[in-house]
C-alpha positions as a printed NumPy array, in Angstrom:
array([[ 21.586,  16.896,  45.676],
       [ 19.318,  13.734,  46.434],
       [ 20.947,  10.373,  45.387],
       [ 17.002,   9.517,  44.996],
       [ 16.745,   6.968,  42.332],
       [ 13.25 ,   5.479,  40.858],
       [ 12.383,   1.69 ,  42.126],
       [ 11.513,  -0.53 ,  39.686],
       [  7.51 ,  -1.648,  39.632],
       [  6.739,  -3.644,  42.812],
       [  5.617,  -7.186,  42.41 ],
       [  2.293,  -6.588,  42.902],
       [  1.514,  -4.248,  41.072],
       [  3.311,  -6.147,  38.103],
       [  0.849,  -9.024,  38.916],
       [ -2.16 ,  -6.923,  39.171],
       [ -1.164,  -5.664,  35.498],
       [ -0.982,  -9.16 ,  34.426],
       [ -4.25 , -10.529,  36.124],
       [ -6.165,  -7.459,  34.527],
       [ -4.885,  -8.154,  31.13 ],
       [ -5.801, -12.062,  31.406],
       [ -9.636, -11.346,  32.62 ],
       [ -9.775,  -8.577,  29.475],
       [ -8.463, -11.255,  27.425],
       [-10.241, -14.074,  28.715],
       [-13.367, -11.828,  29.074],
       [-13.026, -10.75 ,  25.401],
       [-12.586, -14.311,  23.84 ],
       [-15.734, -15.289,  26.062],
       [-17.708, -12.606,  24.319],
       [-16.663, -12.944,  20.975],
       [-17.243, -16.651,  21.179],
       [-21.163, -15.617,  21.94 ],
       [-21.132, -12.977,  19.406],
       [-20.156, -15.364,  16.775],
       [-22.573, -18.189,  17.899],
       [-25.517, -15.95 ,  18.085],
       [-28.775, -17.527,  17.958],
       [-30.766, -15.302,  15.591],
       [-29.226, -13.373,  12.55 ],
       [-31.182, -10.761,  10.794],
       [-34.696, -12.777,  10.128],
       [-33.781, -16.476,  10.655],
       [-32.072, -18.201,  13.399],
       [-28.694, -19.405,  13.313],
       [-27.566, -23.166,  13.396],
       [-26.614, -22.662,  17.177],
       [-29.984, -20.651,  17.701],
       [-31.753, -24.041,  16.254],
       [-29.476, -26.366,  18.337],
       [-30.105, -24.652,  21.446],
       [-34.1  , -23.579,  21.297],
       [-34.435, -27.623,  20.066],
       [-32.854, -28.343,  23.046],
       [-34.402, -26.387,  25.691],
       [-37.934, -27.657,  23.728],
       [-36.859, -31.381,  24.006],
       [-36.674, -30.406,  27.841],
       [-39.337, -27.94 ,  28.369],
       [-41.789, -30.253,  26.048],
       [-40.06 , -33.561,  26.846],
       [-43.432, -35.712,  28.449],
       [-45.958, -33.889,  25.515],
       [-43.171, -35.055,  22.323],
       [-43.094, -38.358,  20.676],
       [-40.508, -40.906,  20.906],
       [-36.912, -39.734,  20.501],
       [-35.572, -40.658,  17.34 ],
       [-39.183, -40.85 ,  15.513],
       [-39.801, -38.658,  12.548],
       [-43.056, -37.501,  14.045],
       [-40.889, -36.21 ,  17.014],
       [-38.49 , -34.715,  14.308],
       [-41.38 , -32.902,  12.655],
       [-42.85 , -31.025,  15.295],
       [-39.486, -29.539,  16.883],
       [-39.189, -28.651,  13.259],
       [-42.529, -27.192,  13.12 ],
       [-41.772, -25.745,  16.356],
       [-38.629, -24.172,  15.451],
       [-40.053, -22.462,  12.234],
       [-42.947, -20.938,  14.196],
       [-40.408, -19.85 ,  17.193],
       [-38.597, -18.072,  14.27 ],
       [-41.658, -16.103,  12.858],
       [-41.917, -15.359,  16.781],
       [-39.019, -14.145,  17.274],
       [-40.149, -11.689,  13.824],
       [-42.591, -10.027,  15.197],
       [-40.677,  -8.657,  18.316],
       [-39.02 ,  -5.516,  18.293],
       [-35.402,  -5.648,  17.314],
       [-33.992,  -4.899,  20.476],
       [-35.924,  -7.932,  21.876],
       [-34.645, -10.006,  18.903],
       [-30.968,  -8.633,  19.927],
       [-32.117,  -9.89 ,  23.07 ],
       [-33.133, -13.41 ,  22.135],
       [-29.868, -13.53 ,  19.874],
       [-27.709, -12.96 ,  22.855],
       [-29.209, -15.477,  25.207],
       [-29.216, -18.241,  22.293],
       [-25.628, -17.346,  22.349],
       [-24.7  , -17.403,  25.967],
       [-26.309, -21.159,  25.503],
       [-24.631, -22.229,  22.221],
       [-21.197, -21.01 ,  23.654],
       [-19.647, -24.146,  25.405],
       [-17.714, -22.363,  28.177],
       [-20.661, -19.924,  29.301],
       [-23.359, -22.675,  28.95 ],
       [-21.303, -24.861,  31.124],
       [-20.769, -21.097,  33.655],
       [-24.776, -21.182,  33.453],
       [-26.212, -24.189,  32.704],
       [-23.683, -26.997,  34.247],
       [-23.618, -29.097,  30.835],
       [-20.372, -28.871,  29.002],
       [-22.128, -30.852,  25.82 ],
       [-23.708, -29.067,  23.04 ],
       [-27.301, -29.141,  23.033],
       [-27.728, -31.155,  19.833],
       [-25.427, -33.999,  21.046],
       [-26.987, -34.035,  25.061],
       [-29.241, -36.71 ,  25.949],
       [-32.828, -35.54 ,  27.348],
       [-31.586, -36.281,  30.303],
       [-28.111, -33.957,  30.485],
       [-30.965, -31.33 ,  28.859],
       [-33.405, -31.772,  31.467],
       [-30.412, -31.501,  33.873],
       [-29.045, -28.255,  32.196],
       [-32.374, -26.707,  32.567],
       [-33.122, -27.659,  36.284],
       [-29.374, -26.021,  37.024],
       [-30.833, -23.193,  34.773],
       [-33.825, -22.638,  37.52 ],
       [-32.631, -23.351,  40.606],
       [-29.159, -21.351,  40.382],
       [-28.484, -18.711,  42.674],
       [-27.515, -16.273,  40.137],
       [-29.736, -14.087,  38.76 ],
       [-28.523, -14.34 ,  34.861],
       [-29.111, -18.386,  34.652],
       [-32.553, -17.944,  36.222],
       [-33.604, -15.233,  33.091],
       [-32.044, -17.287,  30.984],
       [-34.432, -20.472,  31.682],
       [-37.005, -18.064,  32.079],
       [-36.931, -16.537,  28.828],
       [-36.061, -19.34 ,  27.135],
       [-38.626, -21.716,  28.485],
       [-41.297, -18.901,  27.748],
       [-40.159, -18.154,  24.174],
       [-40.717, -22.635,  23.639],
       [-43.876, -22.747,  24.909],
       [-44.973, -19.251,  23.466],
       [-43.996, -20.933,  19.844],
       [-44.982, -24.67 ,  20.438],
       [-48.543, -24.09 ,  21.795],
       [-49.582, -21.047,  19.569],
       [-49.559, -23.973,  17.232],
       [-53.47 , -25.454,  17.404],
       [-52.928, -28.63 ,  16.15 ],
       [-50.909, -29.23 ,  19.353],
       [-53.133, -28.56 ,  21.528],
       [-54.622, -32.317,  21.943],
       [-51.197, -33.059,  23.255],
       [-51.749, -31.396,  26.491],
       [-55.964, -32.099,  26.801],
       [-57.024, -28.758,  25.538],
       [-60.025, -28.686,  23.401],
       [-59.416, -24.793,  21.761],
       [-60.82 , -22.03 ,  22.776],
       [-64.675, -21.976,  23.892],
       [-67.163, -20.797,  21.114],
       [-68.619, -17.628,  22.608]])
């Protein structure tokens, strides 16, 4: 007869336990947080969505916009934002999905600041801390920041200069009468 007994679980694997639970935890509050901030619900884009395209347009755009603070400046990121959402409409829904999901990687505070360095909301940043997000954005050494810019910064110019009477902003006559 064995006096064999069972040991109790060994510290490290009690710590292991714990350390797996925290990242589910921490990993599942992280993606809820960008599931409910989503940038684009059904048809129309969310407040967050409009916070963080204006944003990445006031520092994409920033030299071709009016004056901060100027109601002409206020009109065309409006203008903008409205023709980024009819966009946005015409792609397929998984691309919309798409779009939704990076507006909320950017809208969430903790995994903007993982990706884009700037802990401030997009709607309360200067031009400047945007400018800086976005240049952190592009030159990060991570592949899911650099998409992110990408695809963002192609999405604001995609909707800002489909719009013609923009155009004279940037020096460009229209297209050539053929």
């Amino acid at each position: 007869m064995s006096n064999a007994q069972s040991s109790p679980a060994s510290p490290k694997r009690r710590w292991f336990l714990k350390t797996a639970l925290a990242v589910v935890a921490v990993g599942a509050a992280v993606g809820g947080g960008i599931w409910f901030r989503r940038g684009f619900d059904g048809t129309t884009l969310t407040p967050a969505g409009r916070d963080v395209f204006k944003g990445v347009a006031r520092g994409v755009l920033g030299p071709m916009l009016p004056a901060a603070g100027t109601p002409e400046r206020d009109a065309i990121l409006t203008r903008y934002l409205e023709n980024l959402e009819h966009l946005i409409n015409t792609l397929p829904k998984s691309k919309r999905d798409q779009i939704s999901l990076l507006a909320g990687l950017l809208a969430n505070a903790p995994t903007r600041w993982m990706t884009s360095g700037m802990w401030t909301s997009w709607a309360d940043a200067s031009d400047e801390q945007v400018i800086q997000a976005l240049n952190h954005l592009q030159a990060s050494s991570s592949m899911v920041p650099n998409i992110s810019y990408a695809a963002a910064r192609a999405l604001t110019c995609m909707a800002y200069f489909t719009i013609p009477d923009y155009w004279s902003r940037v020096g460009y006559p229209g297209p050539v009468a053929i």
